[in-house]
C-alpha positions as semicolon CSV with decimal commas, in nm:
position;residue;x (nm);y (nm);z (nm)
1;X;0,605;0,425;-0,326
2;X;0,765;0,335;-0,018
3;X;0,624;-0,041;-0,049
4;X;0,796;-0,022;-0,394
5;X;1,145;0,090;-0,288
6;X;1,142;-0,144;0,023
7;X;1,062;-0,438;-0,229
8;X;1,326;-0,345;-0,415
9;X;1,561;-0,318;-0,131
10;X;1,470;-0,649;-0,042
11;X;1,535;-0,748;-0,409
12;X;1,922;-0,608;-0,424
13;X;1,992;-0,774;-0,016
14;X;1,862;-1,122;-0,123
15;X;2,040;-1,139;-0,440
16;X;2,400;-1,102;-0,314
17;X;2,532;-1,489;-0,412
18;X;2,643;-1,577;-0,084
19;X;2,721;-1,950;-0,171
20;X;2,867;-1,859;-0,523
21;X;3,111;-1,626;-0,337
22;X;3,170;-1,870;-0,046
23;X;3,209;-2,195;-0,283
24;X;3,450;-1,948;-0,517
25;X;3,658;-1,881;-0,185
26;X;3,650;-2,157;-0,047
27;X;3,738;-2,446;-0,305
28;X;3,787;-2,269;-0,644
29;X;3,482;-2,408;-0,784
30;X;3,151;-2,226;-0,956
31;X;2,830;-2,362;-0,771
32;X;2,632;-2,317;-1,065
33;X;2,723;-2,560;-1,227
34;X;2,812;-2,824;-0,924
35;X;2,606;-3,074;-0,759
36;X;2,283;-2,966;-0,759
37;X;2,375;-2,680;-0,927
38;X;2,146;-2,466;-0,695
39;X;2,294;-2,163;-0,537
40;X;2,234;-2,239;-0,178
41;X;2,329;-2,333;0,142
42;X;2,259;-2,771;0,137
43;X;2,412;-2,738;-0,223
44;X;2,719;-2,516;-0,058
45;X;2,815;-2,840;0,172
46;X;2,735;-3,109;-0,117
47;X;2,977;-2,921;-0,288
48;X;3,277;-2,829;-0,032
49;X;3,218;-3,168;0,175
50;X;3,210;-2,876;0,511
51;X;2,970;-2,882;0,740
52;X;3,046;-2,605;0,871
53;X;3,049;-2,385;0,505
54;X;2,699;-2,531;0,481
55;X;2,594;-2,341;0,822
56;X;2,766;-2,063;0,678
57;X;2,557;-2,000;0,369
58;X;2,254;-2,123;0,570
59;X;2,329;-1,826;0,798
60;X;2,414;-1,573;0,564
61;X;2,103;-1,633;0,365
62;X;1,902;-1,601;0,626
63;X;2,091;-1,271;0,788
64;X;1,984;-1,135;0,428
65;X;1,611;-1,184;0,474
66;X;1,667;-1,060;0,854
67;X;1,829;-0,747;0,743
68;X;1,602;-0,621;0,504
69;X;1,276;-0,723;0,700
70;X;1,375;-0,584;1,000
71;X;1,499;-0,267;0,814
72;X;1,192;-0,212;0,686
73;X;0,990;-0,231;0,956
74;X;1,213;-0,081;1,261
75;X;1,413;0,196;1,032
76;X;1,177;0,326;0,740
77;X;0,838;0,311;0,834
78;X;0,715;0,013;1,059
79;X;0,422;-0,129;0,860
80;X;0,356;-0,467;0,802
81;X;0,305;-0,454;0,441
82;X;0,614;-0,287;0,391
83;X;0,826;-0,573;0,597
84;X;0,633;-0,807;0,392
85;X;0,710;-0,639;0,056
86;X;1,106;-0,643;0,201
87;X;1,135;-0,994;0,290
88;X;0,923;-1,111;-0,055
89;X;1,169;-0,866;-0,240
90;X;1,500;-1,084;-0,040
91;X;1,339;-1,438;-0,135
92;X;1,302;-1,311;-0,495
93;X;1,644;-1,211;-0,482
94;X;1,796;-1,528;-0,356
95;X;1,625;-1,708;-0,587
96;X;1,690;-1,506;-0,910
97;X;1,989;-1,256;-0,852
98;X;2,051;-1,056;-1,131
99;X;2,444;-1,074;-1,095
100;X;2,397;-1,489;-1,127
101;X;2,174;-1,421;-1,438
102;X;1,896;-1,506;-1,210
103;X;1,999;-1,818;-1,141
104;X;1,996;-1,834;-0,720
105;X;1,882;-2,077;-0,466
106;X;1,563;-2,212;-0,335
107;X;1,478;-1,888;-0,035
108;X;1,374;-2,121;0,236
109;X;1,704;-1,993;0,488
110;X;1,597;-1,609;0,325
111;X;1,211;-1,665;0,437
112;X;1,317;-1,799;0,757
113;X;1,570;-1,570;0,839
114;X;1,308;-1,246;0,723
115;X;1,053;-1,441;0,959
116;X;1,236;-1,328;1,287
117;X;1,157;-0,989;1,227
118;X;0,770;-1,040;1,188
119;X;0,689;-1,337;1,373
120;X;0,776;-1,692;1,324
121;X;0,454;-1,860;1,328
122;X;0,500;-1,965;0,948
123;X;0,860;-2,096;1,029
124;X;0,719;-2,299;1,296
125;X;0,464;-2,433;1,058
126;X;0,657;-2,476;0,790
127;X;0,946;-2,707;1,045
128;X;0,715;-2,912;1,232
129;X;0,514;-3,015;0,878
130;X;0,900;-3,048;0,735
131;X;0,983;-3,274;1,010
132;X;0,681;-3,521;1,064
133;X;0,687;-3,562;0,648
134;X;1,058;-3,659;0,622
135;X;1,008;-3,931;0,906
136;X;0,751;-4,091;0,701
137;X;0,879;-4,034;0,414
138;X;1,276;-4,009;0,458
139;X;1,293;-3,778;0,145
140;X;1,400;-3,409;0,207
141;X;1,320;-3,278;-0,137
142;X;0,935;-3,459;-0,048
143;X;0,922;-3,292;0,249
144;X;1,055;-2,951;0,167
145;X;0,768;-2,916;-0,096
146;X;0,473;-3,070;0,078
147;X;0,573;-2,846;0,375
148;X;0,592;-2,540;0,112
149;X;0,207;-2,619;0,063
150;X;0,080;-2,746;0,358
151;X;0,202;-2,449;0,572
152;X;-0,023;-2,162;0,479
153;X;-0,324;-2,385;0,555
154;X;-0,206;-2,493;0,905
155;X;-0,169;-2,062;0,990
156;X;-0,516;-2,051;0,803
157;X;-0,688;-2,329;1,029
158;X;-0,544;-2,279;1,382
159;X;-0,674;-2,019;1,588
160;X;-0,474;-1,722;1,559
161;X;-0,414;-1,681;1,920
162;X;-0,215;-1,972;1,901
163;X;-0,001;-1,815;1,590
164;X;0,002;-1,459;1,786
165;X;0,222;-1,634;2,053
166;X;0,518;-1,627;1,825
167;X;0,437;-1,310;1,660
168;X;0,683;-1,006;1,773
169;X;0,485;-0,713;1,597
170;X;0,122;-0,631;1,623
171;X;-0,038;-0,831;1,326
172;X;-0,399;-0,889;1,212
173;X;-0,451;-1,242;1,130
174;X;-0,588;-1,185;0,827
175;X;-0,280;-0,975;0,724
176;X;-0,029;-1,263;0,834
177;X;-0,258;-1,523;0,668
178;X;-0,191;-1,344;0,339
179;X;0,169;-1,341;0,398
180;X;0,251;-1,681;0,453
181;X;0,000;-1,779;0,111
182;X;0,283;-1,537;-0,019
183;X;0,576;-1,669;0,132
184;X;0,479;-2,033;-0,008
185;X;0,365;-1,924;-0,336
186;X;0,712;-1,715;-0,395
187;X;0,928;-2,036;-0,260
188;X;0,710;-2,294;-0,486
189;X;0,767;-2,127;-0,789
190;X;1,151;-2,174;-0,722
191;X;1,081;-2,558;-0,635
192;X;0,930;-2,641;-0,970
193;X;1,206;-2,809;-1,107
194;X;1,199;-3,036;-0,806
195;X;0,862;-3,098;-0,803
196;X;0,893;-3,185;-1,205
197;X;1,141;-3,439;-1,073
198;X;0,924;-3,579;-0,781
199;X;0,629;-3,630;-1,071
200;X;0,874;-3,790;-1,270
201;X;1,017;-4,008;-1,039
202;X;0,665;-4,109;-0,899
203;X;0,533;-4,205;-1,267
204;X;0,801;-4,435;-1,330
205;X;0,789;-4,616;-1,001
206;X;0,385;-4,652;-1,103
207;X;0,454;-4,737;-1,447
């Protein structure tokens, strides 16, 4: 039950619209429907032209996944399963907030942010992979989804004691292995669209 209410805790945190209300304050204009037209924090700067709003929103997203996560685990009970149900209950959030008519960002800032309060071994994985990718191939959307996949495999094939360094609670590696298959399943179903595109894109460059 308590797994339940946590994941829906994390649910109502990481659907607050941070860069619908920040784009609304800031220049008058409805995100949704802007740009990209995704509610989040890269789509926040296309949209103002500030830097510094982009931070913003990055921040604020991922101060929602850090809230809930470490909520769950310091205040209510402390288990792993229930931070993990917390932060997967923020990303979900982000991504489809009810008060948007579920249409939200991408959760990468939410994961991230929820990360801090469990251990940051997937982040790690997840950056590194982002970064080496978009040097070779200088295309963030490329690189955001082939570090989406690749990440759970690199926590799955290095020896844990090398993930345990960055890990702040005491975590089976099996347990955080299952998490981070999580994590990247949750944040590929919200990159479909782009990976759609990529396809797209890639078949008429062949063809």
């Amino acid at each position: 039950m308590i797994i339940i209410l946590c994941f829906l805790a994390g649910y109502l945190v990481g659907s607050i619209p941070t860069a619908y209300i920040i784009v609304r304050w800031k220049a008058g204009a409805d995100i949704r429907e802007q740009g990209s037209k995704n509610v989040g924090a890269f789509n926040a700067f296309d949209v103002t032209k500030s830097r510094k709003t982009g931070i913003l929103v990055g921040v604020l997203d991922a101060i929602k996944g850090l809230t809930i996560t470490f909520a769950a685990g310091y205040i209510i009970d402390g288990t792993f399963w229930t931070q993990s149900m917390a932060l997967s209950g923020a990303i979900i959030g982000h991504n489809y907030p009810v008060w948007l008519r579920f249409h939200g960002g991408k959760g990468l800032a939410t994961a991230a942010g929820g990360s801090f309060a469990i251990g940051i071994g997937y982040t790690i994985a997840w950056c590194v992979t982002w970064f080496v990718l978009y040097k070779i191939t200088k295309d963030i959307l490329k690189a955001n989804v082939a570090a989406i996949i690749l990440a759970p495999f690199i926590i799955l094939i290095l020896p844990f004691s090398c993930i345990d360094i960055f890990m702040f609670n005491d975590i089976s590696a099996t347990d955080y292995r299952y998490l981070s298959f999580i994590i990247s399943g949750i944040l590929l179903i919200s990159h479909l669209d782009t990976v759609k595109n990529l396809l797209k894109n890639e078949k008429s460059v062949i063809f």
